[in-house]
FILUM-325621 format. One record per residue (C-alpha): residue number from 1; x, z, y. Coordinates in steps of 0.001 Angstrom, whole numbers. Layout:
N
   pos         x         z         y
   NUM         X         Z         Y
...
END
This chain:
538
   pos         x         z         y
     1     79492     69698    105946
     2     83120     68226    104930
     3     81901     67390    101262
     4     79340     64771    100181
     5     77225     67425     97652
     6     76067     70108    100057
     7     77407     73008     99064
     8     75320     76856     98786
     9     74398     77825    101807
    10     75710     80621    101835
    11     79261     79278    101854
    12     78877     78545    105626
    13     76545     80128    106950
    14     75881     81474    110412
    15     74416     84957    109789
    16     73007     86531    112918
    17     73291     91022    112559
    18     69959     92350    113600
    19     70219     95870    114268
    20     67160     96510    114277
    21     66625     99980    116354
    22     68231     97985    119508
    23     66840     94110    118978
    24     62799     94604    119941
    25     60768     96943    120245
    26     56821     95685    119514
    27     54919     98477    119345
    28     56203    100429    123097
    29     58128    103327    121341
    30     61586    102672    122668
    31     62608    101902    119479
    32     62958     98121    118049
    33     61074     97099    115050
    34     59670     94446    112620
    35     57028     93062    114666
    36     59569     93171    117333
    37     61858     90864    115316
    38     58888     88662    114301
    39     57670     87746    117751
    40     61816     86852    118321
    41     62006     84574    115590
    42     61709     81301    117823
    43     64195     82450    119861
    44     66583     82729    116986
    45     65675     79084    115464
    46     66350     78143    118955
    47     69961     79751    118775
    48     70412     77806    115651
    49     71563     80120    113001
    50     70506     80365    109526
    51     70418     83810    108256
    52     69658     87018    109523
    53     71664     90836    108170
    54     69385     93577    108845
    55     70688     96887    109316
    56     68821     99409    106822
    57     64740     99447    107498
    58     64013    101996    104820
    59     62549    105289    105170
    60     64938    107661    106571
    61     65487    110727    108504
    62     67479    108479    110734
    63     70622    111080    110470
    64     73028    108188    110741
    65     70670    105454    112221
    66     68816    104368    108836
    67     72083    104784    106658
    68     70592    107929    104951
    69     67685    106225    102562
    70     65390    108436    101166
    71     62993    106125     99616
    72     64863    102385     98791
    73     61341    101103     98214
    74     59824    101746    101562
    75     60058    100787    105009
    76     60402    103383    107885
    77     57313    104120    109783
    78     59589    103581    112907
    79     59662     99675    111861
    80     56859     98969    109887
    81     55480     98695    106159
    82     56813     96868    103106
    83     53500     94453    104210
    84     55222     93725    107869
    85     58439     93093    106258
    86     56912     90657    103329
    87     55459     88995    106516
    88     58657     88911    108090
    89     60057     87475    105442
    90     57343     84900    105234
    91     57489     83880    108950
    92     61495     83921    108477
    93     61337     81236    106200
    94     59254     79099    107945
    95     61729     78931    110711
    96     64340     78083    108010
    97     65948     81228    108897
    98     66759     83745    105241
    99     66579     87158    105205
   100     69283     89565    104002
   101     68798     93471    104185
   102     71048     96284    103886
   103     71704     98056    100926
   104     73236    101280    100660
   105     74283    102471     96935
   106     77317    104899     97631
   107     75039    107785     98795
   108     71202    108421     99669
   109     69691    110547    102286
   110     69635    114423    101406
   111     66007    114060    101681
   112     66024    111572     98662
   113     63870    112549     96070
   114     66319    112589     93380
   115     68858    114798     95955
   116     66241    117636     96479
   117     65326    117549     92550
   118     69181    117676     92117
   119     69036    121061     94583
   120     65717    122434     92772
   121     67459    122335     89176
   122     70611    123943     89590
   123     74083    123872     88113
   124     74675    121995     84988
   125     71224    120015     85210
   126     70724    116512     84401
   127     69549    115883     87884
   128     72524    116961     89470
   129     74598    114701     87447
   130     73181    111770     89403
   131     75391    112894     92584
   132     78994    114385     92674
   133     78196    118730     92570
   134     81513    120433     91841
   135     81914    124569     91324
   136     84632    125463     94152
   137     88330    126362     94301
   138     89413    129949     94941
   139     88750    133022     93106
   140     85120    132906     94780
   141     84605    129362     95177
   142     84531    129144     98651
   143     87157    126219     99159
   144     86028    122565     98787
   145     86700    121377     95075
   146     89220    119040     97107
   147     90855    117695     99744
   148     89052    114620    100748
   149     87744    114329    104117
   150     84422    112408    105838
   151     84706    109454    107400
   152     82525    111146    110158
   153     84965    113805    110442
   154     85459    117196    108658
   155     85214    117773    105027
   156     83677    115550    102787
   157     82261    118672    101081
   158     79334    120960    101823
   159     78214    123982     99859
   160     74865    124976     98998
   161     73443    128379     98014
   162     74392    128505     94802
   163     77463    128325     95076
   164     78559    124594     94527
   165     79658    121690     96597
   166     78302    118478     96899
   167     80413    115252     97839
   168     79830    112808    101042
   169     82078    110989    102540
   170     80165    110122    105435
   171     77693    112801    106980
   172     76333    116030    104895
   173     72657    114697    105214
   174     74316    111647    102791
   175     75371    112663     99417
   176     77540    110171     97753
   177     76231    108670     94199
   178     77947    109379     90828
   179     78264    105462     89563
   180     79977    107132     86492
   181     75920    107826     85823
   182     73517    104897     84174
   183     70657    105724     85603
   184     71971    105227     88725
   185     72868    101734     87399
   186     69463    101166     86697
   187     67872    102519     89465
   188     69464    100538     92072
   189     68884     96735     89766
   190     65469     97642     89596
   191     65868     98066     93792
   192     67647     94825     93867
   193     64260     92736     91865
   194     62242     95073     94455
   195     63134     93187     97167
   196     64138     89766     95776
   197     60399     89409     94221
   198     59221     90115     98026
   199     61724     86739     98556
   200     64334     88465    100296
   201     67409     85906     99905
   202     70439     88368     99426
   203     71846     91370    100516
   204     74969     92885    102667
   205     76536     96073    100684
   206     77269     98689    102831
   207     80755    100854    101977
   208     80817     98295     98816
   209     84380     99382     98364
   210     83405    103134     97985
   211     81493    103739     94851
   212     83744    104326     92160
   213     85778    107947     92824
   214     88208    108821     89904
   215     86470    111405     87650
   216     89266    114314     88024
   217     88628    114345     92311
   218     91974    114763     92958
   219     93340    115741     96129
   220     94553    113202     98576
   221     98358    112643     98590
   222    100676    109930    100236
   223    102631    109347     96658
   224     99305    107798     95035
   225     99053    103977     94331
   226     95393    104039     93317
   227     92812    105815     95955
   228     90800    108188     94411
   229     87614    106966     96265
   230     88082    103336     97961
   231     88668    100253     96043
   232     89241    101611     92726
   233     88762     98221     89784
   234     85867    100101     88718
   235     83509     99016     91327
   236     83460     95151     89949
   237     81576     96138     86851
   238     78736     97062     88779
   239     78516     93678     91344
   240     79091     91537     88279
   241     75888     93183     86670
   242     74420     93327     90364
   243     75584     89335     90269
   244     73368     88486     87115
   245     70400     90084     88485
   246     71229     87896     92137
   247     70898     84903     89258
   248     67893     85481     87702
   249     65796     84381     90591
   250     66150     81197     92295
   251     67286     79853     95685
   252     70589     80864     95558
   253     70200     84729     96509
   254     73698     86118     97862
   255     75540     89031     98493
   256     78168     90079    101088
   257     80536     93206    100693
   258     81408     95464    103093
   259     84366     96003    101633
   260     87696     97140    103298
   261     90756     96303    101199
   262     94497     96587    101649
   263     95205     93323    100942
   264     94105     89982    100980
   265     94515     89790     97350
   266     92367     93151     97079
   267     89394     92017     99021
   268     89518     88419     96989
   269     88837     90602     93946
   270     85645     91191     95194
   271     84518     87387     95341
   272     86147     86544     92233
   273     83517     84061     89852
   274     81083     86524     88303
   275     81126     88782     90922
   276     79925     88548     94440
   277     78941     85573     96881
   278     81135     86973    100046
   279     82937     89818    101522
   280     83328     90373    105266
   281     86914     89686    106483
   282     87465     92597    109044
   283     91270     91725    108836
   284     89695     88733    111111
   285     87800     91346    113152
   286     90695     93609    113460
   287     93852     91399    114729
   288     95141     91280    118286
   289     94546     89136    121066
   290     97542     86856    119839
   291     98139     84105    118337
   292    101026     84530    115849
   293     98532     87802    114492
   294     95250     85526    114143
   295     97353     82716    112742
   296     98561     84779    110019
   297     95285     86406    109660
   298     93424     82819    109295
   299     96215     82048    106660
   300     96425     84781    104619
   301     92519     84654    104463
   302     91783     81201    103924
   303     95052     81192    100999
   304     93936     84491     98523
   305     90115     83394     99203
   306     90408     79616     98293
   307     92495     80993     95416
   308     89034     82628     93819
   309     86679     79800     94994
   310     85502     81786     97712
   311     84730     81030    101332
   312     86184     82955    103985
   313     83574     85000    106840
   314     84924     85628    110394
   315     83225     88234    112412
   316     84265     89155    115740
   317     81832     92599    116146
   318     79340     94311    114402
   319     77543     98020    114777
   320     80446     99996    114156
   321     82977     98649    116593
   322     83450     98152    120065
   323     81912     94841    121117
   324     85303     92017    121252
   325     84046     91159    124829
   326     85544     94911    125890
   327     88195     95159    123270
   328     89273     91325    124588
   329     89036     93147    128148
   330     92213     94792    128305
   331     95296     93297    129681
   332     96720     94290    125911
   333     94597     94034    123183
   334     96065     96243    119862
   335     95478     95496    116486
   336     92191     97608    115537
   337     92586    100289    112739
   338     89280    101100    110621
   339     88156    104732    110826
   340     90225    105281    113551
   341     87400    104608    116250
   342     90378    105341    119134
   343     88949    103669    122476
   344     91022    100951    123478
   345     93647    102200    126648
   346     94216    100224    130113
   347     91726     99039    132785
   348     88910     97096    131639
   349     88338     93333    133025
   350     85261     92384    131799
   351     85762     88911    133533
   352     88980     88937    131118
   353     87114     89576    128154
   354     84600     87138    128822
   355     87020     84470    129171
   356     88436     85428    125415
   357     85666     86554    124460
   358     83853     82657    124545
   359     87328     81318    123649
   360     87155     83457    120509
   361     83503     82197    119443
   362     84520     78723    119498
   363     87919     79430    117332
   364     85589     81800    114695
   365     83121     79327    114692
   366     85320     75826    114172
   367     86977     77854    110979
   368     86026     76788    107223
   369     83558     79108    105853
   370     80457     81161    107178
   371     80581     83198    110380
   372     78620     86306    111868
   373     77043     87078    114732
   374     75976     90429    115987
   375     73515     90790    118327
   376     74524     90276    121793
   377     77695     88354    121479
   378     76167     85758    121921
   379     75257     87781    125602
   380     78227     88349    126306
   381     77656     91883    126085
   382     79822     94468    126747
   383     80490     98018    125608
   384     78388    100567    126965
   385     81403    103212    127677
   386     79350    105321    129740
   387     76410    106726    128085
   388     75745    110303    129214
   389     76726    112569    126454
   390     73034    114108    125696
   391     71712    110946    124569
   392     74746    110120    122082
   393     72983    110406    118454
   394     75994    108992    116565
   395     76942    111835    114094
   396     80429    111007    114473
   397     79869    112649    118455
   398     79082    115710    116871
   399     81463    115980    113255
   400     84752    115344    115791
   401     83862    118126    117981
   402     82764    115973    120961
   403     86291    114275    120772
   404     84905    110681    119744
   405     82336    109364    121384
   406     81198    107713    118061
   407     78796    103690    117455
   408     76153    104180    120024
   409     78150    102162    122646
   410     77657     98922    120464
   411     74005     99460    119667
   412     72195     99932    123160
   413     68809     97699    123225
   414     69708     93947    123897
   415     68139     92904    127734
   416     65667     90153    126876
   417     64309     89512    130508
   418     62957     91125    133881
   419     65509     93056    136011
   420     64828     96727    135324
   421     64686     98675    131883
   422     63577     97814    129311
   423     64431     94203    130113
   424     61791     92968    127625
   425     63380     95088    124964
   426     60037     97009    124811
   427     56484     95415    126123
   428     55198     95314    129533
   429     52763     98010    129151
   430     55722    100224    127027
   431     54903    104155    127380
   432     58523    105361    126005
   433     62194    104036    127443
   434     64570    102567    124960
   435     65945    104949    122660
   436     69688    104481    124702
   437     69618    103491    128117
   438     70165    100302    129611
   439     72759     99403    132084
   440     70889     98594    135283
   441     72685     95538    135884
   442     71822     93995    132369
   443     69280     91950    134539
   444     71932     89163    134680
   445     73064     89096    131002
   446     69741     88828    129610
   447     67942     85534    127271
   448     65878     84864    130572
   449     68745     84548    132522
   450     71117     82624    131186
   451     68835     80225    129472
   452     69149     77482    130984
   453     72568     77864    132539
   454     74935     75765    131278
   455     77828     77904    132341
   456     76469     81511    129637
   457     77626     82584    127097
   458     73872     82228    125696
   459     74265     78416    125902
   460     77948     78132    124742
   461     76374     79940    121732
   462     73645     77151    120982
   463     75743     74176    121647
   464     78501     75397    119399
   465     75989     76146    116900
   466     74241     72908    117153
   467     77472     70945    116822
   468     78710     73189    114120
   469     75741     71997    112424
   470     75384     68781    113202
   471     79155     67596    113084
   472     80546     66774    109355
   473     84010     68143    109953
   474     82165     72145    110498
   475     81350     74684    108391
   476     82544     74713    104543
   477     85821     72700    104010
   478     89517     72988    104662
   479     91490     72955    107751
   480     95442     71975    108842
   481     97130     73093    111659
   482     99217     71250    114468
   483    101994     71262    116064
   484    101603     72976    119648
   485    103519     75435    121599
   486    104430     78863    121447
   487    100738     80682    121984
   488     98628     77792    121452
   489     96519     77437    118417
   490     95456     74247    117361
   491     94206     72901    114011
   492     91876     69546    112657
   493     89596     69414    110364
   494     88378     66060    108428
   495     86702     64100    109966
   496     88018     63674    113441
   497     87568     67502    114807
   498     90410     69240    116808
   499     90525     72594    117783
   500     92779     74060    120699
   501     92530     77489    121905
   502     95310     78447    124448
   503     96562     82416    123771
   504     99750     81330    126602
   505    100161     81912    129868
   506    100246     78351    131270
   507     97686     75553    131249
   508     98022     73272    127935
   509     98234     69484    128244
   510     95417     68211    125353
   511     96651     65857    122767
   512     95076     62228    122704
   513     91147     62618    122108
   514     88065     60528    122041
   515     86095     63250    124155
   516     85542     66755    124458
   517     82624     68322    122446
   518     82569     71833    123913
   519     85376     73789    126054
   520     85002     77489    126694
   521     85435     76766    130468
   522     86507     73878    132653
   523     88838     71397    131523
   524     90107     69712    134393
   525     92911     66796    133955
   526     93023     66698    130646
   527     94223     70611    130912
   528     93174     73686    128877
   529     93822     76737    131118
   530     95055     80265    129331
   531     92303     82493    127358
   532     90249     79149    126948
   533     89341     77022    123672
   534     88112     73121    123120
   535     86678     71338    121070
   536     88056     67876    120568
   537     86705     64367    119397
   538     89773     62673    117615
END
């Protein structure tokens, strides 16, 4: 730490993303689960980070992978009970690892109770007003009551029998909430002291930006200023309130947003004192492979976030975007757009993005603030761009007419040892496959394998973590950049830490060090080769 008083943990903490249908599978279904993640718990002390995000374990129909809850309260039979995941929990903590689940308020599941009582009443009933029903346009009804589209493709409107439409901006099986409604308030504090008596420690909020709609729905236009249904001011009433309920227990429970913003200044509003802990910076996430983009990025971050008293995140992948090792894989890599999942164009070098893709680790991980890791990067992994189309379950696949190939990509089961699927995903004695296939050369990128080596990504992971740890210039703090040449980043931190990742196309000459913590690959007289990062003693 750079400061004397150590500050919340959560300010700098590296939070490993366990999706948990693809991390392990203990029970031989193909599918990963909680006892899974409990008997992998030494192996993530061992990696050295301190939190884990889990993607959404709550009963669901599983219509867009566990983002459709039906019951907030319970845990799906495909990973366990509310018992495992107290136990979990429990174990978690032991290790000195927290726990932070997904939470989904913009929508539920369609098989919610409170969505099929909503169906069962009718028009005009109190239990629809907990969701967004609307009577149609037209003379007969039978246009949407707007404009707005799905995320997921299509209409973000579906009718029912009797005539009206229901809102969701992501797939029909996931109505979106009516936050204009107390009891939905209500409902989802009382969620939030559900799972923070069981001692979770905070939680990530997906589509945090998406809550609030404007009351009149109206159609989408160019000319407006204010989005009718992202980022609207109303959604920081509800994570201050969310905030006090975070403060009534102790041990410094946390959120993180999901929240995509315009601005810098926009997503600051979301960390502002009184409201949330953190907000993912997916600016970070989305910039180019250069280094006039990621220094502006880092700057523009760091500046509106410092401004609020809130530490920056850096995340490099997660479950809804290629993994960086195959974005970083093409000769050019473009600036990402959200919600346009477009695959990236030219010839993929996976030896290419490897090289930038452990260059980029140590420059996200050297930063100020807290940093994320989703499963596998750590691996190495790449993309799976080749699934076979019948085993795609992504609803995007099928809401864009078989025209995007959709998340599943990103979320095939990790390789945990053994040369031939499941790779340890599942047990020895497993009777089912993993619920995407494997890659059959995922032999070599697996724990097993590249423990051990000092040349993996797997062990450029730990060491960077342990020094990140261990070194007083890492984690929460400030940073200033030096002087270095045209596409060469380079910046210190207090005391005595230098970073220098070279984005140029010529070997860079290191400035005067003490010795070299940690380079991304070999550093040979004194030289840091292009699409390679160091770590410097100074």
């Amino acid at each position: 730490m750079s400061s004397t008083t150590p500050s919340p943990w959560w300010r700098d903490a590296v939070i490993y993303q366990v999706y948990i249908r693809s991390f392990a599978d203990g029970d031989g279904d193909g599918v990963g689960d909680i006892a899974g993640l409990r008997s992998r718990l030494p192996y993530l002390k061992s990696l050295g980070v301190d939190a884990l995000w889990i993607n959404p374990w709550y009963k669901s129909p599983m219509a867009d992978g566990g983002y459709d809850v039906a019951d907030f309260r319970a845990i799906d039979p495909l990973f366990g009970t509310v018992a495992d995941a107290e136990q979990l929990i429990a174990e978690a903590h032991e290790h000195g690892i927290r726990i932070i689940p997904d939470i989904v308020p913009n929508h539920t599941s369609d098989e919610h109770a409170w969505f099929q009582a909503a169906l069962d009443a009718g028009p005009g009933s109190p239990e629809r007003e907990r969701y967004i029903f609307r009577p149609g346009r037209g003379p007969d009804g039978t246009q949407p009551p707007n404009n707005w589209v799905s995320c997921f493709g299509g209409p973000a409107w579906t009718r029912i029998p009797d005539g009206e439409w229901y809102l969701h901006l992501y797939a029909p099986e996931q109505p979106d909430l009516n936050w204009q409604h107390p009891e939905v308030h209500a409902e989802f504090e009382s969620i939030l002291r559900f799972w923070f008596s069981r001692g979770v420690d905070g939680f990530r909020i997906d589509v945090a930006h998406g809550l609030a709609k404007d009351p009149e729905l109206p159609d989408l236009t160019r000319e407006q200023i204010v989005h009718p249904h992202w980022d609207r001011d109303e959604v920081h009433d509800i994570y201050r309130a969310w905030r006090q309920v975070a403060d009534e227990f102790p041990g410094e429970r946390a959120f993180v947003a999901e929240a995509w913003a315009d601005t810098p200044e926009r997503l600051a509003a979301y960390v502002r004192p009184g409201g949330l802990h953190t907000a993912f910076n997916f600016d970070f996430l989305m910039a180019s492979w250069d280094p006039k983009d990621l220094r502006t990025v880092i700057d523009d971050s760091l500046a509106m976030l410092s401004g609020v008293g809130a530490p920056a995140t850096w995340v490099l992948s997660n479950h809804d975007v290629m993994r960086h090792t195959s974005r970083y894989a093409r000769q050019t890599v473009a600036r990402w757009v959200p919600n346009e999942r477009h695959q990236p164009e030219g010839p993929v070098d996976l030896e290419l993005g490897t090289r930038r893709a452990r260059a980029a680790a140590l420059l996200m991980l050297a930063l100020p603030g807290g940093a994320y890791i989703y499963q596998g990067d750590e691996l190495g992994l790449p993309e799976v761009e080749d699934l076979p189309v019948d085993v795609l379950e992504d609803p995007i696949w099928e809401r864009s007419g078989h025209t995007d190939r959709g998340r599943d990509g990103c979320r095939v089961p990790i390789p945990w040892s053994g040369q031939a699927e499941p790779f340890g995903f599942s047990p020895d004695d497993a009777y089912a496959g993993p619920w995407l296939p494997q890659p059959a050369d995922w032999g070599r990128r697996s724990v097993e394998a590249q423990t051990g080596d000092e040349t993996s990504m797997l062990e450029l992971y730990r060491t960077a973590l342990r020094l990140r740890r261990d070194h007083p210039a890492l984690g929460d703090g400030a940073m200033t950049w030096q002087d270095a040449p045209a596409g060469v980043l380079a910046f210190h931190r207090e005391p005595g830490f230098l970073c220098v990742v070279n984005l140029s196309d010529e070997a860079y000459q290191l400035p005067d060090h003490t010795a070299i913590l940690l380079a991304s690959g070999p550093v040979a007289d004194g030289r840091v080769e292009p699409e390679h990062a160091v770590w410097l003693a100074v």
